[in-house]
C-alpha positions in Angstrom: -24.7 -25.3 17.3 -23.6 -24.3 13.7 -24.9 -20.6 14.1 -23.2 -20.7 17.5 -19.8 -21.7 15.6 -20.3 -19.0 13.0 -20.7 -16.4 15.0 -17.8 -17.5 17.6 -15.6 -17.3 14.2 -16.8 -14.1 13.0 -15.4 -12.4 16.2 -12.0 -13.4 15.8 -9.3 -12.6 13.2 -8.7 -16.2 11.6 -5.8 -17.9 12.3 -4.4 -16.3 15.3 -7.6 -16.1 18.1 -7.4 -12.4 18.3 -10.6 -10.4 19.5 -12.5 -8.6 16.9 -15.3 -6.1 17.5 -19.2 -6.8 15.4 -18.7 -4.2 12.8 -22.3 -3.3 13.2 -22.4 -2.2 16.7 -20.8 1.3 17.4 -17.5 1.4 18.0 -15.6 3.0 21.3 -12.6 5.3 20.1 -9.3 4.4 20.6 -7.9 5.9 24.0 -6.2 9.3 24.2 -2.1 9.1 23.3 0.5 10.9 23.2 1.2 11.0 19.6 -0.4 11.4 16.2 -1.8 8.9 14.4 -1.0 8.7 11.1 -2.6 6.1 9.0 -0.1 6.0 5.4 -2.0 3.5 3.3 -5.4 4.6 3.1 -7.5 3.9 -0.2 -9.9 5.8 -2.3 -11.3 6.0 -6.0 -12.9 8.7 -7.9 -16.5 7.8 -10.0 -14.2 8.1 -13.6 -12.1 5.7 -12.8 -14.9 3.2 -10.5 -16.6 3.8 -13.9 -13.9 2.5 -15.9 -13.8 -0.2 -13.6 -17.5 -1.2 -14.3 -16.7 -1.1 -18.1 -13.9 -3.3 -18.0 -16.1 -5.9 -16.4 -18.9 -5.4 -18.3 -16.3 -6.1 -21.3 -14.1 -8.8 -19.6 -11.5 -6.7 -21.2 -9.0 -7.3 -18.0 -7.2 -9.8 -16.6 -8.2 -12.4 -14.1 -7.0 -10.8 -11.3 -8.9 -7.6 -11.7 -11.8 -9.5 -12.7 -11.9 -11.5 -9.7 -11.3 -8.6 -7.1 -13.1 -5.8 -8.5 -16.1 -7.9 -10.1 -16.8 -8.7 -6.4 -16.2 -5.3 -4.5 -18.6 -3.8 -7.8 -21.0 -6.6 -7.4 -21.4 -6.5 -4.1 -21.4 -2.4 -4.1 -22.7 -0.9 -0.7 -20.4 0.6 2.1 -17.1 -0.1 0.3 -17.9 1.9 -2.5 -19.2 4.4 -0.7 -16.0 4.8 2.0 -13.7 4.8 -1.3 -15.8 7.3 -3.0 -15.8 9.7 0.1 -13.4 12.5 0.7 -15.4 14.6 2.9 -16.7 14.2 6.0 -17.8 10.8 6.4 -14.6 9.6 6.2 -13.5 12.3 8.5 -16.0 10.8 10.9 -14.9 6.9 10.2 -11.2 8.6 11.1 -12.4 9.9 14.4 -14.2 7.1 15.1 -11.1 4.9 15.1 -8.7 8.0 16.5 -6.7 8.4 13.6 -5.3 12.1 13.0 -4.4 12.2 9.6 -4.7 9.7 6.5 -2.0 9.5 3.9 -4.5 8.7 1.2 -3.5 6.3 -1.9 -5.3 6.1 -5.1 -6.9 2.0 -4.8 -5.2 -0.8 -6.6 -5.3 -1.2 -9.5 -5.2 2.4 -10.1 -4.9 3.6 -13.5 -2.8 0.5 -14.6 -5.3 -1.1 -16.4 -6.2 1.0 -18.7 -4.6 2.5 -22.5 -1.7 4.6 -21.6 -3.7 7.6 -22.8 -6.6 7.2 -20.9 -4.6 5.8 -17.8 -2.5 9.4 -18.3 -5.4 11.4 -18.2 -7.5 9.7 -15.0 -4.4 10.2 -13.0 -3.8 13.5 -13.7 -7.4 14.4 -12.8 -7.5 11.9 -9.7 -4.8 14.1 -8.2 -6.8 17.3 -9.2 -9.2 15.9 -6.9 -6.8 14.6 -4.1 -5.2 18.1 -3.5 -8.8 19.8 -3.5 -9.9 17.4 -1.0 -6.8 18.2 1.4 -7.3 21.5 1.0 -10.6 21.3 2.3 -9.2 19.1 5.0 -5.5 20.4 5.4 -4.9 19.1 8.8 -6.6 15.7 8.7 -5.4 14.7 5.0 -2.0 13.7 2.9 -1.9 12.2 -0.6 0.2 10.2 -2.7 -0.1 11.1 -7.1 -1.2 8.7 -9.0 0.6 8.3 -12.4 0.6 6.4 -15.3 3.7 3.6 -15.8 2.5 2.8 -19.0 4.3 6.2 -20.3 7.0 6.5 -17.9 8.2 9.8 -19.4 4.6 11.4 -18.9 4.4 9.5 -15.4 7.3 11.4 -14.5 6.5 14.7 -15.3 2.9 14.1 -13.3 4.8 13.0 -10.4 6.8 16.3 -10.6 3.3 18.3 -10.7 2.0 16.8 -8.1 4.8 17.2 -5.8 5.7 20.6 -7.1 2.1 22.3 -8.0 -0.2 20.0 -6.2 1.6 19.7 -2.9 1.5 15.7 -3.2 3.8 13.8 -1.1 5.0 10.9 -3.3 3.7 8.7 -5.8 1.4 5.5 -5.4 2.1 2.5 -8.2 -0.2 -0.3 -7.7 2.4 -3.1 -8.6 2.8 -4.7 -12.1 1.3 -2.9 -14.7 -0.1 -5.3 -17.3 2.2 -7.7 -16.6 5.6 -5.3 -16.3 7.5 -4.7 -13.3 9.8 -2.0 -12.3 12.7 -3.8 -12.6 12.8 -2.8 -16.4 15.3 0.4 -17.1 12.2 1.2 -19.3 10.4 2.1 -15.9 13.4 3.8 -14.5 13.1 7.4 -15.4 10.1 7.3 -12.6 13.0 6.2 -10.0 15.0 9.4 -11.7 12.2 12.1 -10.8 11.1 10.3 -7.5 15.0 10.3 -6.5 15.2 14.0 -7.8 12.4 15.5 -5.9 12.8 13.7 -2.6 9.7 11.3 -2.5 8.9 7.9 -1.7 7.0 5.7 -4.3 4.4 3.6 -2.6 4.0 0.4 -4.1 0.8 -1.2 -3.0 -0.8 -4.5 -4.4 -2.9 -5.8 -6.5 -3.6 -9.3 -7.4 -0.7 -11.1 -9.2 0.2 -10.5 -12.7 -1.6 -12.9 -15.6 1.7 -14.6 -15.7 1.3 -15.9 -12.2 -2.3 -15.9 -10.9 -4.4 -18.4 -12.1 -2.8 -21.2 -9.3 -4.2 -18.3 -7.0 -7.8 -17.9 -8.5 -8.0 -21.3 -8.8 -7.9 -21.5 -4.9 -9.1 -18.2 -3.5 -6.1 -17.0 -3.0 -5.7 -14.0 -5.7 -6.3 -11.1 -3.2 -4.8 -10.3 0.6 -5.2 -13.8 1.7 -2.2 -14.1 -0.2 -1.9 -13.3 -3.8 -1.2 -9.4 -2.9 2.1 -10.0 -0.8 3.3 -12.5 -2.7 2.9 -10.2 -6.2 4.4 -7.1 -3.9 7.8 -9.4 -2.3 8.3 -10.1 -5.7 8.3 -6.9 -7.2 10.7 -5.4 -4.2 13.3 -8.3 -5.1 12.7 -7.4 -8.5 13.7 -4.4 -8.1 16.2 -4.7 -5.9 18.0 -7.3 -7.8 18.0 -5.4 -10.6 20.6 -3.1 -9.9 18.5 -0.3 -9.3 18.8 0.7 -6.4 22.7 0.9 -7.0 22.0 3.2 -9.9 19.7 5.3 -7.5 21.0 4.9 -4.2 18.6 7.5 -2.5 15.2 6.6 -3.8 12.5 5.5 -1.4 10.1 2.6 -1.7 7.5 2.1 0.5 5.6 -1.7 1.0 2.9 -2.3 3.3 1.5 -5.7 5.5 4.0 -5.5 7.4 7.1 -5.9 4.2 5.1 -8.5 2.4 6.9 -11.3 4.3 10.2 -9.9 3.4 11.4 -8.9 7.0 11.3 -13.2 7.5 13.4 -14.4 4.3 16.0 -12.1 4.6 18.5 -14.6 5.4 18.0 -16.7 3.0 17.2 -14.3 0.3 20.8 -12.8 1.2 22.1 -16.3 1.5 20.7 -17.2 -2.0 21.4 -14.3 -3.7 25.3 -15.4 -3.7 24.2 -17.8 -6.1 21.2 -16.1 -8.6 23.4 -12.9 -8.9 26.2 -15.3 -10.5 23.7 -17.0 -13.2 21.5 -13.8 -14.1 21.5 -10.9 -12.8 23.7 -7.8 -12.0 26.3 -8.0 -9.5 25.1 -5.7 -6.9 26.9 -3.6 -4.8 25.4 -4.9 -1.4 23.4 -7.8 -0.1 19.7 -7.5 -0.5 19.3 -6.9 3.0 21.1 -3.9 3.2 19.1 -2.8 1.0 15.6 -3.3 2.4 17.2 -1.3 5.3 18.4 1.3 3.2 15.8 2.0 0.6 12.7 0.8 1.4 10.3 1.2 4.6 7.4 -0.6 5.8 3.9 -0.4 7.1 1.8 -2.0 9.2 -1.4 -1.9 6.7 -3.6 -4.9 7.5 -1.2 -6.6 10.4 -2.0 -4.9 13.6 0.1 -8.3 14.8 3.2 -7.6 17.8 4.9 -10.9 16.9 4.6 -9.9 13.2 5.5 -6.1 13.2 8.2 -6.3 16.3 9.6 -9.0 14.2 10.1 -6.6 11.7 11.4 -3.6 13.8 14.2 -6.1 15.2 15.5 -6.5 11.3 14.8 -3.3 9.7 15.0 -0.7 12.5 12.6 1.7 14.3 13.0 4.0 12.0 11.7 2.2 8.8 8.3 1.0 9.9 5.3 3.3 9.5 1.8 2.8 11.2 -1.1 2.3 8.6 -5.2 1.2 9.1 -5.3 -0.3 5.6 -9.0 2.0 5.7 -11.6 1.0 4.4 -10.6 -2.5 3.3 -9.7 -3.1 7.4 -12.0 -0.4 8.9 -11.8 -1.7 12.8 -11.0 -0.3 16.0 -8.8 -3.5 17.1 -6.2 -1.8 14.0 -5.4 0.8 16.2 -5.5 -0.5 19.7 -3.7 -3.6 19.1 -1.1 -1.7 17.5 -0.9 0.9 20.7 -0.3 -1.9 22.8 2.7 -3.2 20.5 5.5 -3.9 23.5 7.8 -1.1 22.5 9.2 2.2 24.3 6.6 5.1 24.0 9.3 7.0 22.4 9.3 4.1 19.6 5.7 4.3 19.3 5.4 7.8 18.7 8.3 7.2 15.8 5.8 4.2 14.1 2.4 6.1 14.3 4.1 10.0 13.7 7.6 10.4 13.4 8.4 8.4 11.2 5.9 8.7 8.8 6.5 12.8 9.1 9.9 12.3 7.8 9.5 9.8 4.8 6.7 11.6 3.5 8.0 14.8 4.5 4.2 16.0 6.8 
């Protein structure tokens, strides 16, 4: 009876009684569609920087979070590490195997933001050496986002501009706090200037919550995508909207993932509420924090292949501002794209969440 239990539990996503295929039996592609799939969240690593992972460990020279999450996934080794390692044709394979066109490919969290700011400069600035080889091996199947190194926002800026410029990059990816420090600091903000400038989106993806706030979370399990990324992420979008930032650049682009972190649900209150914080200490801003999420920043559906969730978030945001992603490898499954093409929408709005919309934001 108790093996009969765990292996009814293992075939459904927990919490909402949703079908999910054994991951070792082959899997059936994802029907023919009208539309390019697009998958804009999709994580790698190169062996430097897994390397400097390793160290780190071996040191305990990090913070909990990072211990936690990556003492596991380096622990544990096996597919994982090898599906983040690959840029060739493995994961070309994985992509077909799942029917997904073309990945938008983001250096993993934590990125470079664990290390010294010299070292951090210098692993980014070969990471996206090694990006824009790989997508011009693979032009029509792969997209990148630059890494870049917050710790030196002046030399992160100029990287993101080389990317972009010499490297054909798309955007840049910051894996959210960097040792503690948050984009809301003007000391961050000459990355918002060059982002603004070119025309790119900054991605910011999770990673477990700053030392500040995550021990209540490893103390319960709750440091990594249970829960621990979207809170760390929802705060660092409020951050930064609150902050006045987006009022001082009114055309940069910030992209979230999981569906807005829970954002799309609190907007009410958060607008609501924000009568009363922006009186005792912050900026006056110019709108209300709503406007905005539905002005600046866009969403994916990385990790939350979930109607009620995602439709939720259309109805508040728009059509226009929520992207299709698979969250690959960390949610390698067929059900991420076949629940999602049965979201009940119009085709047309279906071909603007897995294509259209992400070919304009990241300009593909």
């Amino acid at each position: 009876m108790k093996n009969s239990r765990t292996m009814s539990a293992k075939k459904k996503f927990a919490g909402v009684g949703i079908p999910m295929s054994d991951p070792n039996q082959p899997m059936k592609p994802p029907a023919k569609v009208p539309y390019k799939r697009i998958a804009t969240e999709e994580a790698w690593i190169t062996p430097e920087i897994l390397n400097g992972y390793r160290e780190l460990i071996r040191k305990k020279a990090a913070d909990a979070g990072f211990l936690s999450l990556w003492g596991v996934f380096v622990k544990r080794g096996g597919i994982l590490l090898d599906r983040l390692l690959d840029m060739g044709e493995t994961r070309i394979k994985d992509m077909d195997a799942t029917g997904i066109d073309v990945q938008l490919l983001l250096l993993t969290a934590p990125g470079v933001q664990v290390f010294s700011a010299g070292k951090a400069g210098s692993l980014a600035a070969a990471s996206n050496d090694q990006l824009a080889e790989a997508i011009r091996k693979y032009p029509k199947r792969f997209a990148g986002l630059a890494a870049i190194a917050p710790q030196s926002p002046g030399t992160a800026a100029k990287e993101l501009e080389r990317g972009v410029k010499k490297l054909g990059l798309k955007g840049a990816v910051i894996n959210s706090h960097t040792k503690g420090e948050y984009l809301d600091s003007p000391k961050f903000w000459e990355i918002f200037e060059a982002a603004e400038s070119l025309n790119v989106p900054i991605y910011i993806h999770p990673q477990t919550p700053s030392p500040d706030m995550v021990q209540p979370f490893v103390k319960r399990g709750l440091d990594t995508a249970i829960m621990g990324f979207g809170v760390e992420v929802a705060l660092h979008t409020l951050a930064i909207i609150t902050s006045g930032a987006l009022d001082r650049f009114p055309k940069l682009k910030i992209v979230i993932g999981h569906g807005g972190e829970g954002l799309p649900y609190w907007l009410y209150r958060i607008d609501y509420m924000q009568e009363y914080n922006r009186q005792a200490f912050r900026p006056k801003l110019k709108m209300l924090p709503s406007d905005y999420m539905k002005r600046n920043i866009y969403i994916t559906t990385s990790g939350l292949p979930w109607a009620p969730a995602i439709t939720m978030a259309q109805s508040v945001l728009g059509m226009d501002r929520v992207l299709y992603a698979m969250d690959y490898p960390y949610q390698y499954r067929v059900e991420e794209v076949t629940m999602t093409d049965k979201f009940p929408i119009s085709a047309a709005n279906k071909k603007k969440l897995f294509q259209k919309n992400a070919e304009k934001v990241f300009s593909l």
